[in-house]
N, C-alpha and C positions, 0 to 999 in steps of 0.2 A: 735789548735784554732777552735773553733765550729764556723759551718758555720751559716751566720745572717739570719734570715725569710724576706720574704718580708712583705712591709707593708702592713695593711687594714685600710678601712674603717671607721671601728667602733674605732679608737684606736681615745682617746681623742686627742693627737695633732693632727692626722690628720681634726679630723673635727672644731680645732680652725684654722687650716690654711685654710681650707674649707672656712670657713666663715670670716675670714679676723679677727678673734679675738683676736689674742694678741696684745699686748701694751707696747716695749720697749723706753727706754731713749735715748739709744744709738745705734749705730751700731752694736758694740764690744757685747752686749747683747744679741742681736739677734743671730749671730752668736754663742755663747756659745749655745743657743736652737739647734738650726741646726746641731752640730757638736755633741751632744749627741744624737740626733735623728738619723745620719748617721754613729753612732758607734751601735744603736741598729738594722739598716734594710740594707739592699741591696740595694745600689746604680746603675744607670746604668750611668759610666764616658763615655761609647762612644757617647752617646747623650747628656754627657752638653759638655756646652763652656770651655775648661780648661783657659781663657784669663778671663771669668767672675766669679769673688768671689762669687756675692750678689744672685747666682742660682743654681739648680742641676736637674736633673731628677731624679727618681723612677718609679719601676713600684707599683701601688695599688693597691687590691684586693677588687672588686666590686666598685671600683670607678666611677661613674657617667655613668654606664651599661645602654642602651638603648633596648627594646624588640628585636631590630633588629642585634642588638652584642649578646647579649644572645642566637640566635638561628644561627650564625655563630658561637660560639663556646667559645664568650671570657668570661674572669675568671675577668678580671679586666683588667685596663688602665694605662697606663704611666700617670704621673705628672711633672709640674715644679713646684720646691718651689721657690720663689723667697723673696726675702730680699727687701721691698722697704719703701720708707719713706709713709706718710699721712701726710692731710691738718694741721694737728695739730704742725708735725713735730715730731712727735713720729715715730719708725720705726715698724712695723709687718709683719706677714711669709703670703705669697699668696698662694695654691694650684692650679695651672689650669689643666684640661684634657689637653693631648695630643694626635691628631689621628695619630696612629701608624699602618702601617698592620700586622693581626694578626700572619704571620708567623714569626715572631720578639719579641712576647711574651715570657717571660719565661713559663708561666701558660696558659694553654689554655684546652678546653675538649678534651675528645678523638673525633675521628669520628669511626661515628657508624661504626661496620663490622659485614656480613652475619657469619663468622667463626671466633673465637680466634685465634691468633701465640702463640709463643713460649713464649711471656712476659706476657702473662696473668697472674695471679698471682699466682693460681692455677697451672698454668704449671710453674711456677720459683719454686713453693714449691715443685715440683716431682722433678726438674730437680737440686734441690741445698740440694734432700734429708731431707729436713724440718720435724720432727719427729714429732707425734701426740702420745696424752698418753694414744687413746682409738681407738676402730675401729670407734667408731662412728663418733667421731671428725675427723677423716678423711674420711668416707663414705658422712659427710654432704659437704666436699669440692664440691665431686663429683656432687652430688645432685644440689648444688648452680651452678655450671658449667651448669647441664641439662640445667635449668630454666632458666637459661641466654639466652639459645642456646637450645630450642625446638625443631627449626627444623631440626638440621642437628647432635642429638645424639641419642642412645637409652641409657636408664640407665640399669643396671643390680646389683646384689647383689654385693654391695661395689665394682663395675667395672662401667666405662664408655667408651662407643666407642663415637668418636667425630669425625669430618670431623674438620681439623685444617691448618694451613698456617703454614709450617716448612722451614726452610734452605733445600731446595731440590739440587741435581747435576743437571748438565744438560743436558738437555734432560727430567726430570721429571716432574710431575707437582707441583707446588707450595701448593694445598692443598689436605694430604692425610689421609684416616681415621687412625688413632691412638686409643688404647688400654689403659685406666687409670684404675689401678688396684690399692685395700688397698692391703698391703703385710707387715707381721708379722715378726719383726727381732728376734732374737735372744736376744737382754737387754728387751723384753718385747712392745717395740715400737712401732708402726705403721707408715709405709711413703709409696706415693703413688709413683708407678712405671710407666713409659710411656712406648708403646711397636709399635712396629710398624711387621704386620709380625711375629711375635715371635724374633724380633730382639730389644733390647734395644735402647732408647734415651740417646746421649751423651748430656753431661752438657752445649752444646754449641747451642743442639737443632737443629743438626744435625743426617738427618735419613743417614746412609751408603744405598750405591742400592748393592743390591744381587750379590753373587761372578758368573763370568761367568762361563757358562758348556762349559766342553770342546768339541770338537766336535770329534766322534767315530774314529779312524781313518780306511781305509779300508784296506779287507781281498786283501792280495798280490795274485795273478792268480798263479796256480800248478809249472804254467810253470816257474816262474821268482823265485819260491823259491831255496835254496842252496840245492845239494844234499851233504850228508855227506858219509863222508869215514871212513876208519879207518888209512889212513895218515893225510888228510885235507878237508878240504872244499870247494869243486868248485864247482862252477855253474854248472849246466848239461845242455850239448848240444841239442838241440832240435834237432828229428827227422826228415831228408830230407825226402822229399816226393819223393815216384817212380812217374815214368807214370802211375801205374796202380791206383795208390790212387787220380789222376786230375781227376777230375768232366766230363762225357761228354759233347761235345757241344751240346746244344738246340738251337733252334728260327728258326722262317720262312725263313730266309735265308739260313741258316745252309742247311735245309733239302731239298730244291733246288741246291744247290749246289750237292750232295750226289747225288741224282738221274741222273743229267748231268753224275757224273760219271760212274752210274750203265749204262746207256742209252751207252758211248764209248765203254764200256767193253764187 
């Protein structure tokens, strides 16, 4: 089953229910409109009544957009269509705006960011291998990426370094410079490579952090090493010290001492 668009604007029924234009006999007629209008677009059931027939909500694209929703971000507005009679007695479809907060929209702009992630489009065409039939066609990806993002890339011949927002471990930082290079297959192809490091971009848009170094371990002192045999192997005994090998005494006291005794003798 292919998934339904949402509505707009410009699509003729919505702006006869816009304007309150149509003209049914009956109930039952109106609803046959509605019921093929709700087979063509996306409905949203958790904001209608499921206890009321004669209404529904939608969301609409550039529906009744104000200067001041445009530069929050929205794409378009929720509706209710509603089924109601007129003085005539005739029945016709109503659209009214709904205010909705925009984090509730399906559609909404992006907001702006200093750096791309990993969903950029560009970065899902490296990361998902997306094949180009020229270099060029793949060096202009690049290029479009600069120009997006002046400040924080340098371009080079069919390579891009960018400062980007990746899945990082933790402890790391969230945005690290990366490596977009054209790279020539083997069928002829072209696809752009992500590198961090000289390390590759997994498909998940995850950088791995560097294996640790081990640390040296240290040189054992003469003394604590095995002496070997030609039965076995044991430790060797360390040397007792004579009297003659002790240090003499020193210090001021020492040599007062010493003369008291030279002085009795």
């Amino acid at each position: 089953m292919n998934k339904k668009n949402y509505a707009f604007v410009a699509h003729e029924s919505v702006q006869a229910m816009i304007h309150s234009l149509f003209r049914f006999q009956t109930l039952e007629q109106a609803q046959m409109i509605t019921n093929k209008f709700a087979e063509e677009f996306t409905l949203a059931p958790k904001m209608s009544d499921p206890l009321d027939k004669k209404s529904f909500v939608l969301w609409v694209h550039s529906l009744e957009l104000t200067e001041k929703e445009k530069k929050e971000g929205f794409l378009g507005n929720f509706g209710r269509i509603t089924m109601h009679q007129i003085p005539s007695g005739k029945w016709t479809l109503t659209l009214t705006k709904l205010d909705v907060p925009l984090r509730k929209h399906p559609m909404r702009k992006p907001i702006a960011r200093r750096h791309p992630n990993m969903g950029h489009p560009v970065m899902r065409a490296a990361l998902r291998t997306k094949k180009f039939s020229t270099m060029q066609e793949a060096g202009e990806q690049l290029m479009n990426l600069h120009e997006e993002f002046p400040e924080i890339s340098v371009p080079g011949l069919n390579k891009l370094k960018i400062m980007t927002y990746v899945k990082a471990t933790k402890g790391q930082s969230p945005v690290q410079r990366l490596e977009l290079q054209v790279i020539k297959r083997d069928e002829g192809e072209y696809v752009i490579e992500i590198r961090q490091n000289l390390k590759k971009i997994d498909k998940k848009g995850f950088v791995a952090p560097p294996a640790p170094v081990e640390a040296a371990k240290p040189t054992e002192p003469a003394s604590m090493q095995l002496a070997v045999s030609n039965d076995a192997a044991t430790p060797a005994a360390p040397d007792k010290a004579t009297p003659s090998d002790k240090p003499a005494s020193s210090g001021h006291f020492t040599k007062l001492v010493s003369k008291s005794r030279k002085k009795k003798k």
